[in-house]
DSSP file (Angstrom, degrees, kcal/mol; ACC not computed):
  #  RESIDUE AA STRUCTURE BP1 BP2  ACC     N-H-->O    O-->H-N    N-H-->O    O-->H-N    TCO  KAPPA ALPHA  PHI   PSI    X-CA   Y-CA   Z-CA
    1    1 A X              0   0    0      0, 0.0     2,-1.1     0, 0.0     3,-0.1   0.000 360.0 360.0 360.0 148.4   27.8 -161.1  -66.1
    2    2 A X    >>  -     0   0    0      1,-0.2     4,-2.6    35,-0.0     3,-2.5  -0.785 360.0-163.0-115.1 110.8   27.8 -158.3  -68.6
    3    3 A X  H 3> S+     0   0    0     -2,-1.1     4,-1.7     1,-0.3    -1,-0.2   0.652  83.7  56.3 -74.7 -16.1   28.1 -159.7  -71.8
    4    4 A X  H 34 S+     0   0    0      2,-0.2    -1,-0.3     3,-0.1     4,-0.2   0.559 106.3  49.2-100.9  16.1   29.1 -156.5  -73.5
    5    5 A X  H <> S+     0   0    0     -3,-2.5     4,-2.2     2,-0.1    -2,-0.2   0.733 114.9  47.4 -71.6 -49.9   32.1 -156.0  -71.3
    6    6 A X  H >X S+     0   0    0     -4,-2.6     4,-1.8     1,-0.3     3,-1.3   0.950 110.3  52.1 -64.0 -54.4   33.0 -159.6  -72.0
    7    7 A X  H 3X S+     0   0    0     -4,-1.7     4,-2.9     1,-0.3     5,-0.3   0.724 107.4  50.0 -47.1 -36.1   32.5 -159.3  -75.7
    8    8 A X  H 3> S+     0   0    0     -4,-0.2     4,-3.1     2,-0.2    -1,-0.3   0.914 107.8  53.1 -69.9 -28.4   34.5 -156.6  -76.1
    9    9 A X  H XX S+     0   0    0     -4,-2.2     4,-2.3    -3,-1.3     3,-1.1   0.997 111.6  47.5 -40.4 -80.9   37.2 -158.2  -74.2
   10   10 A X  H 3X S+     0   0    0     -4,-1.8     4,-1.7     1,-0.3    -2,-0.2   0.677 105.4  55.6 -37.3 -41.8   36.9 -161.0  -76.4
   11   11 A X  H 3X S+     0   0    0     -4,-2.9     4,-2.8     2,-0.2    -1,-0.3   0.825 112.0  52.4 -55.2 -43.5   36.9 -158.7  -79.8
   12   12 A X  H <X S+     0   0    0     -4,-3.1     4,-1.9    -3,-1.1     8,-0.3   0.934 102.2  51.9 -65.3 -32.5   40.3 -157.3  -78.3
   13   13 A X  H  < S+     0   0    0     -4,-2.3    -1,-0.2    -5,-0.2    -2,-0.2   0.975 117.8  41.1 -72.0 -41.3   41.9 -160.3  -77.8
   14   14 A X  H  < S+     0   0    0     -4,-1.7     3,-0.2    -5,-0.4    -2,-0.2   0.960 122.3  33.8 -56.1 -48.8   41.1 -161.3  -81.5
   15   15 A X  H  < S+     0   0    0     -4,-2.8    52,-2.9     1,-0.2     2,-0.2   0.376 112.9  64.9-101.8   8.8   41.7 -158.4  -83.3
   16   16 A X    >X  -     0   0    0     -4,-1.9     4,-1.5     1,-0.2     3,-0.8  -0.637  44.9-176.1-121.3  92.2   44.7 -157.0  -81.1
   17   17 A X  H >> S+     0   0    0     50,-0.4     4,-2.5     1,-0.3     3,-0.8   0.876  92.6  50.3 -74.4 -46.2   47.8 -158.9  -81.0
   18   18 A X  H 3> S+     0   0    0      1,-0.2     4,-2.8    49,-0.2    -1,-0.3   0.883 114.3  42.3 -48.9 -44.3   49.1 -156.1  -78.3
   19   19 A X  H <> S+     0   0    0     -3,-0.8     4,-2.1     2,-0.2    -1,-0.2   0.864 115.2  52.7 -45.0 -53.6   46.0 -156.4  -76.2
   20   20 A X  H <X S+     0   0    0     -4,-1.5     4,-1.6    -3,-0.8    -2,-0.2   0.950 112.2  45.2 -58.8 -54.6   46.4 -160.3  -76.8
   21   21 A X  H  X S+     0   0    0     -4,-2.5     4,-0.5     2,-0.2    -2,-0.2   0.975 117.1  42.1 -36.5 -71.7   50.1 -160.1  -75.6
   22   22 A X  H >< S+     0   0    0     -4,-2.8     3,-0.6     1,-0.2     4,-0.5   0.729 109.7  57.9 -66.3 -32.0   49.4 -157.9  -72.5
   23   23 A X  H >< S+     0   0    0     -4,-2.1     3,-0.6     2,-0.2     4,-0.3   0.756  99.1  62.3 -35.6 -52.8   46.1 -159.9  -71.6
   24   24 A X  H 3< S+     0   0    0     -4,-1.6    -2,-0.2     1,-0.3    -1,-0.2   0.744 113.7  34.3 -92.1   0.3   48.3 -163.3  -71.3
   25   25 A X  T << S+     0   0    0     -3,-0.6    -1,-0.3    -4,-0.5    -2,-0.2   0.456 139.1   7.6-129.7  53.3   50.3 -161.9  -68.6
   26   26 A X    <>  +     0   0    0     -3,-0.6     4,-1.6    -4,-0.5     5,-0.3  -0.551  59.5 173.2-175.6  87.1   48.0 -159.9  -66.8
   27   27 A X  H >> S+     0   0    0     -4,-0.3     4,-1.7     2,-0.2     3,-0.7   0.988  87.0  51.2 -73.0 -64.8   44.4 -160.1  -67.8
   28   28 A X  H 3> S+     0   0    0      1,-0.2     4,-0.5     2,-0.2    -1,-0.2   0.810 116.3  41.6  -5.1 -61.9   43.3 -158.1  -65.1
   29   29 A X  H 3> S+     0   0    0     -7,-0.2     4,-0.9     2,-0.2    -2,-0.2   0.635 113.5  50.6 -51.8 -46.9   45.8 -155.6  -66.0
   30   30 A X  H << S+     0   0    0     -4,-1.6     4,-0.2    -3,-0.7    -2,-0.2   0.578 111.7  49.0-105.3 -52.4   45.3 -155.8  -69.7
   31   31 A X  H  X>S+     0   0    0     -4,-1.7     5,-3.8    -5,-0.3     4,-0.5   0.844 111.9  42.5 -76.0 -47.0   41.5 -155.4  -69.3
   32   32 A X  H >X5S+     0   0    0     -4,-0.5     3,-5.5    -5,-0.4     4,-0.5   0.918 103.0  72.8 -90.0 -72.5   41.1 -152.0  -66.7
   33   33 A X  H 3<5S+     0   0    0     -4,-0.9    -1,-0.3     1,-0.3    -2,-0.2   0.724 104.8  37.6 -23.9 -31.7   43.9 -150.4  -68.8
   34   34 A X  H 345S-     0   0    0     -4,-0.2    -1,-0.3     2,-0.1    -2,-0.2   0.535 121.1 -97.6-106.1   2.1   41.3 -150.1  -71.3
   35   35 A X  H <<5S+     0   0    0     -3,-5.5     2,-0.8    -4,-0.5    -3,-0.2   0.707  75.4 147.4 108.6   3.9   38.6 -149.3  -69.8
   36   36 A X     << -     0   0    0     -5,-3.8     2,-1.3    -4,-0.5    -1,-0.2  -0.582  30.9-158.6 -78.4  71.2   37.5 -152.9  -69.8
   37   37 A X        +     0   0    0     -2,-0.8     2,-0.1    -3,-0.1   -31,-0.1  -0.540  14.6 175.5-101.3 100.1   35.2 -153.9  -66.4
   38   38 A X        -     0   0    0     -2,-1.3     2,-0.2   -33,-0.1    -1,-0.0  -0.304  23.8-125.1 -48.4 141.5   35.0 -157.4  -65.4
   39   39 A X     >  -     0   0    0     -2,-0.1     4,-2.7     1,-0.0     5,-0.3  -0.587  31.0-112.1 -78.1 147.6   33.4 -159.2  -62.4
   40   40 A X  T  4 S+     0   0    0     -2,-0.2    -2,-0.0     1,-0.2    -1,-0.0   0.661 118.7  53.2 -77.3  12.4   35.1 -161.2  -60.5
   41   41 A X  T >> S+     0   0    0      2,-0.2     4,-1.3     3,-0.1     3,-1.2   0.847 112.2  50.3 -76.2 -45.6   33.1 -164.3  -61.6
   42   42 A X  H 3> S+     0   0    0      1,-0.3     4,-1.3     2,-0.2     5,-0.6   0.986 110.9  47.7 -58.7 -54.6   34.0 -163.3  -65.4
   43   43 A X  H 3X S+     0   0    0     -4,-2.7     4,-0.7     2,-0.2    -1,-0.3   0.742 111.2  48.4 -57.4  -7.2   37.8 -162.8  -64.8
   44   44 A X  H X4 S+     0   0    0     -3,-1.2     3,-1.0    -5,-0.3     4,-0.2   0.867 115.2  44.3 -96.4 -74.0   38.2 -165.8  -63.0
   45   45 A X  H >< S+     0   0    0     -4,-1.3     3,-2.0     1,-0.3    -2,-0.2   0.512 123.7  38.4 -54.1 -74.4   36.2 -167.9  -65.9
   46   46 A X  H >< S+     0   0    0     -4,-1.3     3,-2.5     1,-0.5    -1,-0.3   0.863 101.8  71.1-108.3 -47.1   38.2 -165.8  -68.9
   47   47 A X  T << S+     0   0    0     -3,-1.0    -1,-0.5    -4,-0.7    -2,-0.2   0.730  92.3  58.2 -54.2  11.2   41.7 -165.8  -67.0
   48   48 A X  T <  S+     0   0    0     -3,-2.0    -1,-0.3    -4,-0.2    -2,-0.2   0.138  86.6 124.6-112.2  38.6   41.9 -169.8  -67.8
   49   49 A X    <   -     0   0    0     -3,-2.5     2,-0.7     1,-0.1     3,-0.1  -0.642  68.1-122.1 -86.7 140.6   41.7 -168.8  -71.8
   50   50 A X    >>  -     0   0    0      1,-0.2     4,-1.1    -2,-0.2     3,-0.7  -0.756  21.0-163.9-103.6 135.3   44.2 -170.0  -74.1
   51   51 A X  H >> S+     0   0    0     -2,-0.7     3,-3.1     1,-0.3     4,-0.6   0.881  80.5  72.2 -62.5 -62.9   45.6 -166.8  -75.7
   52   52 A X  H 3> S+     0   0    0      1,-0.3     4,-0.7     2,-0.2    -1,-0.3   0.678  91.8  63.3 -61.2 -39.2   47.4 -168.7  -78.7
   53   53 A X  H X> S+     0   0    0     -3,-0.7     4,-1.6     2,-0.2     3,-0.8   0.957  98.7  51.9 -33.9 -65.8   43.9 -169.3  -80.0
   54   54 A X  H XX S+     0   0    0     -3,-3.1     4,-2.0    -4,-1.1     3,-1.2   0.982 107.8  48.7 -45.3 -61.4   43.2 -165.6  -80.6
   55   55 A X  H 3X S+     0   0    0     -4,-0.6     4,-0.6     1,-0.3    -1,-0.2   0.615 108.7  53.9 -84.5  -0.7   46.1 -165.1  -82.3
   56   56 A X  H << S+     0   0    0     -3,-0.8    -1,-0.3    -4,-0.7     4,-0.3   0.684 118.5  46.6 -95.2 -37.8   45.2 -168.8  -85.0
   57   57 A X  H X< S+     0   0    0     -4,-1.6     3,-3.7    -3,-1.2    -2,-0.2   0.987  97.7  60.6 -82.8 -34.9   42.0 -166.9  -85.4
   58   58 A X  H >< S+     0   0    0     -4,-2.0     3,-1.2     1,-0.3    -1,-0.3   0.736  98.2  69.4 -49.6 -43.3   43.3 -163.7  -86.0
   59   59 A X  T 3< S+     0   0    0     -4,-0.6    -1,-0.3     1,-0.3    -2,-0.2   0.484  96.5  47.0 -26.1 -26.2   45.0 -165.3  -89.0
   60   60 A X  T <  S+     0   0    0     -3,-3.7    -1,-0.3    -4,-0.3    -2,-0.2  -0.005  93.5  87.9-117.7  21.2   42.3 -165.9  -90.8
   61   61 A X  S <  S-     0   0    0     -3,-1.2     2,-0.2     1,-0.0   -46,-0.0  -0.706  84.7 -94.9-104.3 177.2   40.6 -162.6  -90.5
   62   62 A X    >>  -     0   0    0     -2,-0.2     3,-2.7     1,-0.1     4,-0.8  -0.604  20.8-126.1 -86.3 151.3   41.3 -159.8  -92.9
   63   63 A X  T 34 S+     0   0    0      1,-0.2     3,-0.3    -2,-0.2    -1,-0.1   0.784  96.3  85.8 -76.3   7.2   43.6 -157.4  -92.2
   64   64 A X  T 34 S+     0   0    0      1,-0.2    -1,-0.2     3,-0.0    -3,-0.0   0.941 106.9  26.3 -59.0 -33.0   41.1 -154.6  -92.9
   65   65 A X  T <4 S+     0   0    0     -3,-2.7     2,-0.4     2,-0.1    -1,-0.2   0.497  90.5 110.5-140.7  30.5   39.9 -155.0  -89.2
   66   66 A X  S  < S-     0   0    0     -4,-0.8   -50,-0.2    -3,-0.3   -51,-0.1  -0.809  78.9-113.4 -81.2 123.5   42.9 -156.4  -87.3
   67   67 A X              0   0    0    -52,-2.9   -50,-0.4    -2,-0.4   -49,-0.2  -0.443 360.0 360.0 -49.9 121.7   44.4 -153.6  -84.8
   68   68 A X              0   0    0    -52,-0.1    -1,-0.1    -2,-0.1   -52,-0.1   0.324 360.0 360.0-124.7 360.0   48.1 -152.8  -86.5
């Protein structure tokens, strides 16, 4: 796996409700549109994530380093 592909996926999904959006229905999609490159071990592991999480955490950050 390449754990700083994933992590940055994972930083988008937190800190970018658009990213977050497009990600829950096409993660795949969501991901190469930015430049993002997953294996296909990682996407199958990440596609079962539930999005609605991201966005509970994303609440609690500041907005100083949430994507607007």
């Amino acid at each position: 796996m390449s754990q700083i592909e994933v992590e940055r996926l994972l930083g988008r999904l937190i800190t970018d409700a658009d990213f977050r959006s497009r990600a829950a229905c096409s993660l795949e999609k969501a991901a190469g549109k930015e430049g993002i490159v997953l294996s296909v071990e990682e996407m199958s592991f990440l596609n079962h994530i539930n999005f609605s999480k991201f966005g509970l955490i994303a609440e609690s950050l500041d907005d100083s380093i949430i994507r607007k």
